[in-house]
DSSP file (Angstrom, degrees, kcal/mol; ACC not computed):
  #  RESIDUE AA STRUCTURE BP1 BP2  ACC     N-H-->O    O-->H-N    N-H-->O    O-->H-N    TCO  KAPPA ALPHA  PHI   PSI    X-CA   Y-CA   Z-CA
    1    1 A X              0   0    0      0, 0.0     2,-0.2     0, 0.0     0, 0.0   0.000 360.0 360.0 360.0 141.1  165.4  172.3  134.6
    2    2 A X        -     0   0    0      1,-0.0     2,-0.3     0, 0.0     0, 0.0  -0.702 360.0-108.6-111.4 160.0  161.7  171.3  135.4
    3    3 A X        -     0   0    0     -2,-0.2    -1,-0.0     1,-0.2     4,-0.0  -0.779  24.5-112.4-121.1 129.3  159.2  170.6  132.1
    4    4 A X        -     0   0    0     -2,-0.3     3,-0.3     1,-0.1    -1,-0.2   0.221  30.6-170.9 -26.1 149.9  156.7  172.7  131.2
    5    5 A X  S    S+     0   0    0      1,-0.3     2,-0.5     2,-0.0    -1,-0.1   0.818  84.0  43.1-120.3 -32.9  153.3  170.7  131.8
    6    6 A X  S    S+     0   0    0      1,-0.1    -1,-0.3     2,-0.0     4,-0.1  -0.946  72.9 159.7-106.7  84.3  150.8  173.1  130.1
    7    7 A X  S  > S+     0   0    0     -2,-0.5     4,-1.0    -3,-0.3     3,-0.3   0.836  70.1  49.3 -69.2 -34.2  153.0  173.7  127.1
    8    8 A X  H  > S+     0   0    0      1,-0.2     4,-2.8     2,-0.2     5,-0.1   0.927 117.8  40.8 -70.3 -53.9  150.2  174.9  124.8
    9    9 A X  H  4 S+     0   0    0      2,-0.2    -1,-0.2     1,-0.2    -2,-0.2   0.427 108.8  58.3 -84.2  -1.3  149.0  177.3  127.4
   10   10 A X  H  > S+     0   0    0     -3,-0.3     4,-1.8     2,-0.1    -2,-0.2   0.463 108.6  53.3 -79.1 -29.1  152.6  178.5  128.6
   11   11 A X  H  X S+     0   0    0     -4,-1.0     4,-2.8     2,-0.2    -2,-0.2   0.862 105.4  47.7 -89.3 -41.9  153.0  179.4  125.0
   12   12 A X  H  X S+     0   0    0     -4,-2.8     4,-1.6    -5,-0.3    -1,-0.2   0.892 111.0  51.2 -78.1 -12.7  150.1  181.4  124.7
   13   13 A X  H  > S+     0   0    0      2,-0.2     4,-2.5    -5,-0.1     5,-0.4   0.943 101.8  59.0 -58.3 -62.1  150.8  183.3  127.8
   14   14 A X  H  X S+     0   0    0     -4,-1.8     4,-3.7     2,-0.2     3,-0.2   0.920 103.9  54.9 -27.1 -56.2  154.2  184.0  126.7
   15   15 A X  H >X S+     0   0    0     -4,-2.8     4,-1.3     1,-0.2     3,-0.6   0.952 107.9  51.7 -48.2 -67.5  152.4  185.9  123.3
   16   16 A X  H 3X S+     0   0    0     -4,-1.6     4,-0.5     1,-0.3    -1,-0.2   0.693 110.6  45.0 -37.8 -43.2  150.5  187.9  125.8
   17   17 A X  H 3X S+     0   0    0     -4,-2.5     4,-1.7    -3,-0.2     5,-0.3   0.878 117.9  44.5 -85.3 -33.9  153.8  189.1  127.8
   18   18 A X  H <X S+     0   0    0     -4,-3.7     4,-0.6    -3,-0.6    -2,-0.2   0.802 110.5  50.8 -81.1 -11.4  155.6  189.8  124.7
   19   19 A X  H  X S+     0   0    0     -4,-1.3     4,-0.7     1,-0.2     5,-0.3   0.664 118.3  45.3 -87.3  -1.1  152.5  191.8  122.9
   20   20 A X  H >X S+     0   0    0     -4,-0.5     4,-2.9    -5,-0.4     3,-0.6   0.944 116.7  42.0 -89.9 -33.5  152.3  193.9  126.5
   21   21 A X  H 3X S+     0   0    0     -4,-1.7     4,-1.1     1,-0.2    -1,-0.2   0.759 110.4  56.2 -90.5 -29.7  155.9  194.4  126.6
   22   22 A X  H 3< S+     0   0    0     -4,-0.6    -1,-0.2    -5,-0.3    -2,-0.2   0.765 116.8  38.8 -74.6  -8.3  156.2  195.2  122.8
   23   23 A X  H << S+     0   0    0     -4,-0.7    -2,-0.2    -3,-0.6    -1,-0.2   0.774 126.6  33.8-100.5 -53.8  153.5  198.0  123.4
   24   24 A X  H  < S-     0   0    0     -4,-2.9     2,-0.2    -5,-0.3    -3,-0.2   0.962  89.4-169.2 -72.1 -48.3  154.8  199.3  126.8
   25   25 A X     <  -     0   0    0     -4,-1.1     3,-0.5    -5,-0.2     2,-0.2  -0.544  39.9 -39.2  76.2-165.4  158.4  198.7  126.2
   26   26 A X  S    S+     0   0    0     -2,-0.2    -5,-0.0     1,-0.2    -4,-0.0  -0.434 103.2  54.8 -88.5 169.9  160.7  199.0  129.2
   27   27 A X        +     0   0    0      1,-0.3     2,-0.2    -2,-0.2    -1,-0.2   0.583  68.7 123.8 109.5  -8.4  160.9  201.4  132.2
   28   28 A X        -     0   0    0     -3,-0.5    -1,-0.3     1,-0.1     5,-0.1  -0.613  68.3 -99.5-104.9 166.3  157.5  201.2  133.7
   29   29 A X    >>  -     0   0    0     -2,-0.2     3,-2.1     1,-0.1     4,-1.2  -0.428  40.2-114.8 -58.9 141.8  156.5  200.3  137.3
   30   30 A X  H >> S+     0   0    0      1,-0.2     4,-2.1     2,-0.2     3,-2.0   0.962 108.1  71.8 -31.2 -73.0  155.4  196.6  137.5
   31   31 A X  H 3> S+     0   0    0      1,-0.3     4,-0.6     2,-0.2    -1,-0.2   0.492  96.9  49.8 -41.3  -6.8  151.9  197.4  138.4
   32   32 A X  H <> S+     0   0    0     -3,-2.1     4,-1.2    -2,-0.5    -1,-0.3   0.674 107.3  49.1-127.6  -8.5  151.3  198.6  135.0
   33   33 A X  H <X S+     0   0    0     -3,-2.0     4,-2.6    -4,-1.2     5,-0.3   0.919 113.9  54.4 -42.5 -60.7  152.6  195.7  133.0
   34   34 A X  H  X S+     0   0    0     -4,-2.1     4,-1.5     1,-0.3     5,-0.2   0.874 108.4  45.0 -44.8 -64.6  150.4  193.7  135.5
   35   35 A X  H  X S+     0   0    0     -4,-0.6     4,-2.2     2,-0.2    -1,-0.3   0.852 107.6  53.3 -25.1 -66.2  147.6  195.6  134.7
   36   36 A X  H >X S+     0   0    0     -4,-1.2     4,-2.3     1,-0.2     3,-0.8   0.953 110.3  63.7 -44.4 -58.7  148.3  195.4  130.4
   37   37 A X  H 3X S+     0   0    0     -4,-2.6     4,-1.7     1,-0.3     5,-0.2   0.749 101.9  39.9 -43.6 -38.5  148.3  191.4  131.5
   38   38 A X  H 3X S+     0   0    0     -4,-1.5     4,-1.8    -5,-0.3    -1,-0.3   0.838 118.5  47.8 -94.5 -19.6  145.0  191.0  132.6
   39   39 A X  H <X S+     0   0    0     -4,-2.2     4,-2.2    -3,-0.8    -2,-0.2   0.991 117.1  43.2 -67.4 -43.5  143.5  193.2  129.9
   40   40 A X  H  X S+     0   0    0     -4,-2.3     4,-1.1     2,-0.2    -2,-0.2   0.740 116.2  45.6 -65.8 -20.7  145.4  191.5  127.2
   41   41 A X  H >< S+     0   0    0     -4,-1.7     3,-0.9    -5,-0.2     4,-0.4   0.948 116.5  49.6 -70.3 -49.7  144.6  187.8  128.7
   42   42 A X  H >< S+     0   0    0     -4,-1.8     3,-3.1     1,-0.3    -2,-0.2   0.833 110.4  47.2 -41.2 -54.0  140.8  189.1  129.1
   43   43 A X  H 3< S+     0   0    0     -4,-2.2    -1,-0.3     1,-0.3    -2,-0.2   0.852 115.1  45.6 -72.7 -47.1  140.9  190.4  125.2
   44   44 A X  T << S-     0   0    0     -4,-1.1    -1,-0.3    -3,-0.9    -2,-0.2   0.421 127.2-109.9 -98.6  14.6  142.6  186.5  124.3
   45   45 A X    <         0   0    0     -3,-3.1    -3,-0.2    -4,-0.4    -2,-0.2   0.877 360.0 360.0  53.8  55.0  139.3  185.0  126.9
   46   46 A X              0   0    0     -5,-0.4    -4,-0.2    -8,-0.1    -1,-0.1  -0.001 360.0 360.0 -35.3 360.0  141.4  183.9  130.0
């Protein structure tokens, strides 16, 4: 298993995939998770 390097910033990505996925849920085409990511990174100033 290879270590994290930007642990602090792995973790706040993670929040990001779990508030998009807690909102969408499952079932949708990729391309509109992808989408939810970059609004929700934008909204946390990525």
């Amino acid at each position: 298993m290879s270590e994290i390097i930007e642990k602090e910033l792995s973790y706040l990505v993670m929040q990001a995939a779990f508030e998009v996925h807690s909102h969408l849920g499952p079932g949708f085409p990729e391309v509109l998770y992808e989408e939810a990511m970059v609004r929700e990174l934008t909204e946390r100033n990525f």
